[in-house]
N, C-alpha and C positions, 0 to 999 in steps of 0.2 A: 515352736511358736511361743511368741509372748502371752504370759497370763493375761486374760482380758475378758470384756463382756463382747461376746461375737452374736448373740441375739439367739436364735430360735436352731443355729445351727447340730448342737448335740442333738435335738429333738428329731430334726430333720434327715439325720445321718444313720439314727437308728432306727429310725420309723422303715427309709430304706434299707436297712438292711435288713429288717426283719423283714421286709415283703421280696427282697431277695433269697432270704433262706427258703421261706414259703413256696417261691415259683412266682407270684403275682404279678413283680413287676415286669418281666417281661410282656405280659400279658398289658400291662396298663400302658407299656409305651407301645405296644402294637393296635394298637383298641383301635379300631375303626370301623365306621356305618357300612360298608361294605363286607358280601359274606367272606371273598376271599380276598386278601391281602398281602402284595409283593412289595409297599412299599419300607424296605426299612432305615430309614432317614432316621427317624428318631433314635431307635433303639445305637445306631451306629454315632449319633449327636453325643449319645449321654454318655455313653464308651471313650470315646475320642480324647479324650484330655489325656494329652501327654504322647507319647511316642508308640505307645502297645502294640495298637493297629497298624502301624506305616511301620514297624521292625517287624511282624508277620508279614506283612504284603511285602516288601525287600526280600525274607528269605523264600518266600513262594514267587517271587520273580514277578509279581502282579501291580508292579506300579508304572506299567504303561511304559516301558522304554523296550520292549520285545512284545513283538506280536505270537501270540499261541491262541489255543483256547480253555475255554475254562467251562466249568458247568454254573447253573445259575445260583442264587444266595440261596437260605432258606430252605423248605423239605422239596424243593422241584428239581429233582438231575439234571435238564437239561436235554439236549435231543438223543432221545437212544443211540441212534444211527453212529452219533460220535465217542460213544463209548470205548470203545476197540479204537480208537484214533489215540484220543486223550490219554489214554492210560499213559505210551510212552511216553508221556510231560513227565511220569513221575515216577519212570526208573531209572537210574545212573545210568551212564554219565548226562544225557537230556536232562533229568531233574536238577541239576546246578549249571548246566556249560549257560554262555551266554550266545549260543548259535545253535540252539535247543530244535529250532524249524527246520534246519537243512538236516540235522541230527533222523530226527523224525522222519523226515519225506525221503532219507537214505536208506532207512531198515527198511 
């Protein structure tokens, strides 16, 4: 980048990242009036720039062009029952083929 005046941005870059080291900010994009909290919109807003997330989701196969299941974001598993199901998502060869459902419902 070119030398210049860019305004308040040093301040603001390390203000984050010291509440990053801390633990806080995850806590300050999750902050909400309610006791419990599924939704993570923000936390995933602030992430988002650039490619990070959508070349995770590509190699875990989760961007919607195959049907499987998955378990839910966040500290909730998901329905017990499908535990022993799901697992096979994520042993070879299912964990990469791209016909992973018929893979599954054949074991």
């Amino acid at each position: 980048m070119k030398a210049g005046d860019y305004g308040p941005v040093t301040t603001m870059m390390t203000g984050l990242l010291s509440m990053a080291r801390s633990g806080a900010l995850d806590g300050a994009l999750l902050a909400t009036p309610q006791l419990y909290s599924t939704d993570y919109t923000k936390p995933l807003l602030f992430i988002a720039d650039g490619t990070y997330l959508a070349n995770l989701a590509t190699a875990r196969h989760l961007t919607g062009d195959q049907w499987g299941m998955m378990n839910e974001t966040g500290n909730f598993p998901g329905q017990a029952w499908l535990w022993l199901y799901t697992m096979w998502y994520q042993v070879q060869p299912m964990k990469s083929s791209s016909n992973a459902d018929v893979e599954v419902w054949a074991s």
